[in-house]
C-alpha positions in Angstrom: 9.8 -44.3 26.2 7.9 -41.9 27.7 4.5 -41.3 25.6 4.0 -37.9 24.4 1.0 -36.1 25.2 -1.6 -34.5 23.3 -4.8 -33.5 22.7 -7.7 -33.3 19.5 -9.4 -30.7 19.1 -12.1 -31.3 16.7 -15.0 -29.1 15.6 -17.8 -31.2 14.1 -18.8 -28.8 12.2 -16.3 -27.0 10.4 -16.3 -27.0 6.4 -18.4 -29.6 4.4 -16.7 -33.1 5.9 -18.0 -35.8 8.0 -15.7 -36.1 11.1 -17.3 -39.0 12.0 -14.5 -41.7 12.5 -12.1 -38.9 12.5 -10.9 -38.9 16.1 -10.5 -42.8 16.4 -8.6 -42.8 13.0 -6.2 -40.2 14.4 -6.1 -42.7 17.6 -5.5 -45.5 15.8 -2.6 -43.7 13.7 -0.4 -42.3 16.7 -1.0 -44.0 19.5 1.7 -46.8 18.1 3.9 -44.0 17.4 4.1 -42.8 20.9 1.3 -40.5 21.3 -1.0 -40.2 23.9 -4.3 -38.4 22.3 -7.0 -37.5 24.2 -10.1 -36.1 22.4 -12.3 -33.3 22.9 -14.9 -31.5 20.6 -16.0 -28.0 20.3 -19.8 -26.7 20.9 -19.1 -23.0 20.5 -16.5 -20.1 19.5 -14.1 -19.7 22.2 -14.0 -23.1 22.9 -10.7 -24.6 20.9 -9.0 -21.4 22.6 -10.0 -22.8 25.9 -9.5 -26.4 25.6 -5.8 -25.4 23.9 -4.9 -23.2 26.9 -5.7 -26.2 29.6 -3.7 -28.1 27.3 -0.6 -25.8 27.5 -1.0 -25.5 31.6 -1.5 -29.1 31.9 2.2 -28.9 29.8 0.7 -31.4 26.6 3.3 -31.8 24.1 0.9 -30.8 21.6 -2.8 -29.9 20.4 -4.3 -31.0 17.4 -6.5 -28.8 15.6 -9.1 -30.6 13.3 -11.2 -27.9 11.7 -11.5 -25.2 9.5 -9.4 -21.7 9.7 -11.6 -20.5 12.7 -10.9 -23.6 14.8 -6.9 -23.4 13.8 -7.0 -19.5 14.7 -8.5 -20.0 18.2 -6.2 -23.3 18.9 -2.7 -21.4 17.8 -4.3 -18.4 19.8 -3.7 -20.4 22.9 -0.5 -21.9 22.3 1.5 -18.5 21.8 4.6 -18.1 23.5 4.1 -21.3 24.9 6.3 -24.7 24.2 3.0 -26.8 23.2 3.0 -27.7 19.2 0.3 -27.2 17.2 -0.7 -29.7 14.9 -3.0 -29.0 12.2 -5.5 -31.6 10.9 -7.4 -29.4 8.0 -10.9 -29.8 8.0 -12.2 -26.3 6.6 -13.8 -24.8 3.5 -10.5 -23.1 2.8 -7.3 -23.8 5.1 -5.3 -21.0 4.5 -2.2 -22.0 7.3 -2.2 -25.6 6.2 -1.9 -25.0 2.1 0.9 -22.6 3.0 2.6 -25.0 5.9 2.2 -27.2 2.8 0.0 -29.2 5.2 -1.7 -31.6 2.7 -5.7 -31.0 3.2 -6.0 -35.1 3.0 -6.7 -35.8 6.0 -4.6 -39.2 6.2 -1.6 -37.3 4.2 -2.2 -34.2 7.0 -1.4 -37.0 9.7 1.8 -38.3 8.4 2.9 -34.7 8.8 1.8 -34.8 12.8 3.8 -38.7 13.0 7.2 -37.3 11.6 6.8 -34.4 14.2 9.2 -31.8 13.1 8.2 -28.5 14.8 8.8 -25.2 13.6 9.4 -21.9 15.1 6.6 -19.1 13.7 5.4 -16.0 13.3 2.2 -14.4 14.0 0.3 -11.5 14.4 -1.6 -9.2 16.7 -4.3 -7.0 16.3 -4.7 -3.5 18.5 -3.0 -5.9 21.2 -5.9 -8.1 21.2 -6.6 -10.4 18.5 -4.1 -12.8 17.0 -3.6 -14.0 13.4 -1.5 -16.3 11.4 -2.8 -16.0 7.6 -4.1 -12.9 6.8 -6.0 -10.1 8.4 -7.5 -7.2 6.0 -10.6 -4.4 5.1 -12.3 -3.6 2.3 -13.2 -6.1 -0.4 -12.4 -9.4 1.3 -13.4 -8.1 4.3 -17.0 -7.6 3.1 -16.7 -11.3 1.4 -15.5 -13.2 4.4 -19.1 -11.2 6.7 -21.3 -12.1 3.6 -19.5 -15.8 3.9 -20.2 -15.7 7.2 -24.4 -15.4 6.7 -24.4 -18.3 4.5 -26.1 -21.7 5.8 -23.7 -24.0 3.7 -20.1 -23.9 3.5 -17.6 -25.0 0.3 -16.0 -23.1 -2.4 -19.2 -22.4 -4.5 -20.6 -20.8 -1.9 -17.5 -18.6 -1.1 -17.7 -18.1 -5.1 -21.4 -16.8 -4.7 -20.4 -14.6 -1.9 -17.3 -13.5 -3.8 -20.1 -12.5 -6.7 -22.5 -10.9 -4.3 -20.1 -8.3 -2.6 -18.9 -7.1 -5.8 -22.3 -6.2 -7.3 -22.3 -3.8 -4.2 -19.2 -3.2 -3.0 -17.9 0.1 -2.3 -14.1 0.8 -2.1 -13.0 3.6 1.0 -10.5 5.8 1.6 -7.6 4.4 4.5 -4.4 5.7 5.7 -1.7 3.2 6.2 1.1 4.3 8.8 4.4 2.1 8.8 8.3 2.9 9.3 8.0 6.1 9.1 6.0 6.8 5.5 2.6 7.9 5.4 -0.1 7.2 2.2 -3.7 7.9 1.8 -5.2 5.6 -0.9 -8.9 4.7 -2.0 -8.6 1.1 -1.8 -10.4 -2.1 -2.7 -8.8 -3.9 -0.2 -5.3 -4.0 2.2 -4.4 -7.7 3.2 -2.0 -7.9 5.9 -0.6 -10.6 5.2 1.6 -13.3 7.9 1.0 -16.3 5.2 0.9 -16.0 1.5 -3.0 -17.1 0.9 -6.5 -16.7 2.2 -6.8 -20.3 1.3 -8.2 -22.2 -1.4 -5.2 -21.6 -3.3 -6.3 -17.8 -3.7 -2.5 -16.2 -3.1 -2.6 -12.8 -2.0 1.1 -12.2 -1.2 2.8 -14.7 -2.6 6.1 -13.8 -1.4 5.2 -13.9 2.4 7.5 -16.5 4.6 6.3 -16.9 7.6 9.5 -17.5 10.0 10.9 -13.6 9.0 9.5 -11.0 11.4 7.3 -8.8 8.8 3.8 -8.7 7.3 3.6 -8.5 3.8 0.9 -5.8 3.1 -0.9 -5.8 -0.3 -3.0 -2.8 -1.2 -4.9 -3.1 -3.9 -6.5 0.5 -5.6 -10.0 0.9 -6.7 -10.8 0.2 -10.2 -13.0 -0.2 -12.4 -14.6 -4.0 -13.5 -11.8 -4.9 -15.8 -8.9 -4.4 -13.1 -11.1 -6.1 -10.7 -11.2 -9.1 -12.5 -7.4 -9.2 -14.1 -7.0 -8.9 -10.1 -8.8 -11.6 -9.1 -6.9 -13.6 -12.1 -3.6 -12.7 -10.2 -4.6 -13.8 -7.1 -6.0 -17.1 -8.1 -2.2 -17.5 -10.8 0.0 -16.2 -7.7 1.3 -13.2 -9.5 -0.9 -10.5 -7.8 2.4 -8.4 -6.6 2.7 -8.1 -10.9 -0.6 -6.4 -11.1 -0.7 -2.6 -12.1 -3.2 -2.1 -9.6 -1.6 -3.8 -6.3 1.3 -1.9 -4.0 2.8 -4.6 -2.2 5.9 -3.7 0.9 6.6 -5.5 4.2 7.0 -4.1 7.5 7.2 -4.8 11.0 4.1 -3.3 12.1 1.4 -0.8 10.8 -1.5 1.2 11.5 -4.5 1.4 9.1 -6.6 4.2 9.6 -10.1 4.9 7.8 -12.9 7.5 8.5 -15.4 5.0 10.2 -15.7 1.8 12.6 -16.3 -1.2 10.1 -16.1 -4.9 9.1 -12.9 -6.0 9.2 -11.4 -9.6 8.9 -9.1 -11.9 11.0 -8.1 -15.1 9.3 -11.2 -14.9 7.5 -13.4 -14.5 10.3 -15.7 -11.1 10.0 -15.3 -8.7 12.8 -16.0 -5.3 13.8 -13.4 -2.9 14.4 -12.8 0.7 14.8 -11.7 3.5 12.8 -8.0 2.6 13.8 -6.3 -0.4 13.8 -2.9 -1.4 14.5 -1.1 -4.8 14.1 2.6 -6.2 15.3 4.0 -8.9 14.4 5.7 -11.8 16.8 8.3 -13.2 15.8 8.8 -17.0 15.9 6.3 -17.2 18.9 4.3 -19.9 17.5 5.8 -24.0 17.8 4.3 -25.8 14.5 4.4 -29.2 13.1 4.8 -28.9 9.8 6.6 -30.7 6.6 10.4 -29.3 7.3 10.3 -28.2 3.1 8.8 -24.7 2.8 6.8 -24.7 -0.5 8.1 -22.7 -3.3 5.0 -20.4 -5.0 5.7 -20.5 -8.9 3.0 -18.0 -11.0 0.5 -20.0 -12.4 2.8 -23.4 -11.4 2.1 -23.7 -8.0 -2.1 -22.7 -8.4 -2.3 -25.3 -11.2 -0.9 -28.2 -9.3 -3.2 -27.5 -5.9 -5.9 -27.3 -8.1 -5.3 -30.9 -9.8 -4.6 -32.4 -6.0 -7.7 -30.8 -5.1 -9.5 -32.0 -8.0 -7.7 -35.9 -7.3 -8.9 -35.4 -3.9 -12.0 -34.7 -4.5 -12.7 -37.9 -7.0 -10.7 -40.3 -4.2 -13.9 -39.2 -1.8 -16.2 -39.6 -4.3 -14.5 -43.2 -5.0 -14.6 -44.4 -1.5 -18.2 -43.6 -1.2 -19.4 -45.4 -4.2 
């Protein structure tokens, strides 16, 4: 049998684990399964996007990302439109494509995924013709998060939380115009998530209804409040019922445009970035060759958040366990 061949992507310094041993465990797990991996690291942005496109010409069966939602974003970047799988081995502070793949974040579970090796066809998204997305892209509130996120020195949860804490104190809501099929509405918003997945990741869902294989965006908009809706909003999100909230709009689309009166922060896939006072995004349909478990996860209110919490939580006392 011919070996099928792929390569590992692996930034070293993506979320808050060690990947030391990481690339000869992956060896060690798929080579007697018929994989031929060869390994490469990252040293800067850009470079997963590189290292996945040579990949692609060089007609690999597959790339592995190991990283954090950056590192996934610029592999799958790469692999568009092309027949090269992308494998995802999650490694970040919140792995928003993996948790909705249902791509377990243990990283032995996450490579039993990769050895069954049943691709999917996906979709993703496009920014003014120029920057792709597979999660979420948005502005406003988590927009502000993910560039204040983005100045920290350590990465992890608490420090998204602190972040999280810090915008709000500050934070601002604008006015944006959003332009899709045909309908036009002006709303002061404290955020619109456009949305190709249903989180941001760690479990935070902020359309819970998005599938990923259907041509559209789910778009959430949530209006400006005061504290109290703030908060019953971030309750929503974290319990996966946010489309049940008063102060969300939530419709899906094909495409839209999203105007506001100034260049800003936006986000893509939780990456901070500046954009101009217009912004359009497409979406491709089922462009984007997966591997990934072949049962879609079901999101249940409150169900669904409560059991990725306890796996977290078991996950987190297993690594505690093995280091003691």
């Amino acid at each position: 049998m011919t070996p099928r061949r792929s390569r590992l992507v692996i930034n070293p310094i993506s979320g808050t684990r060690s990947k030391k041993g990481l690339a000869q465990f992956v060896v060690d797990r798929l080579t007697p399964l018929g994989w031929e991996v060869e390994v490469k690291y990252t040293g800067g942005h850009g470079d997963a996007t590189r290292l996945a496109r040579e990949a692609a010409e060089r007609g690999f069966d597959a790339v592995f990302a190991a990283g954090g939602d950056g590192t996934v974003n610029e592999t799958a970047a790469a692999l568009c439109g092309t027949r090269t799988a992308l494998g995802i081995i999650p490694c970040g502070s919140g792995n928003g494509l993996a948790r909705h793949l249902g791509i377990p974040v243990d990283v032995e579970e996450g490579i039993k995924v990769i050895a069954a090796n049943r691709p999917m066809d996906i979709d993703y998204a496009i920014v003014n013709d120029t920057r792709k997305f597979f999660c979420t892209c948005g502005v406003g509130f988590d927009a502000a998060v993910s560039e204040a996120f983005s100045r920290k020195k350590t990465r992890g949860k608490l420090t998204y939380i602190q972040s999280t804490f810090q915008t709000l104190a500050r934070f601002e809501p604008e006015y944006y115009t959003i332009i899709a099929d045909g309908q036009r509405l002006t709303e002061k918003a404290f955020l619109v998530a456009v949305c190709n997945a249903s989180q941001y990741g760690n479990n935070a869902y902020i359309a819970p209804g998005a599938v990923i294989d259907d041509g559209l965006l789910d778009v959430t908009i949530v209006h400006a409040g005061n504290i109290f809706s703030t908060a019953l909003v971030g309750f929503d999100i974290l319990a996966g019922q946010i489309e049940r909230n008063a102060s969300a709009m939530t419709f899906r689309t094909h495409a839209l445009t999203i105007e506001r009166s100034r260049p800003g922060v936006a986000h893509i896939d939780g990456e901070p970035i500046e954009l101009g006072s217009r912004i359009h995004i497409d979406c491709l349909h089922r462009d984007l060759r997966v591997i990934a478990p072949d049962t879609p996860i079901e999101i249940k209110p409150f169900i669904t958040p409560v059991q990725a919490m306890f796996s977290d939580f078991r996950l987190a006392i297993n690594k505690v366990i093995k280091k003691g």
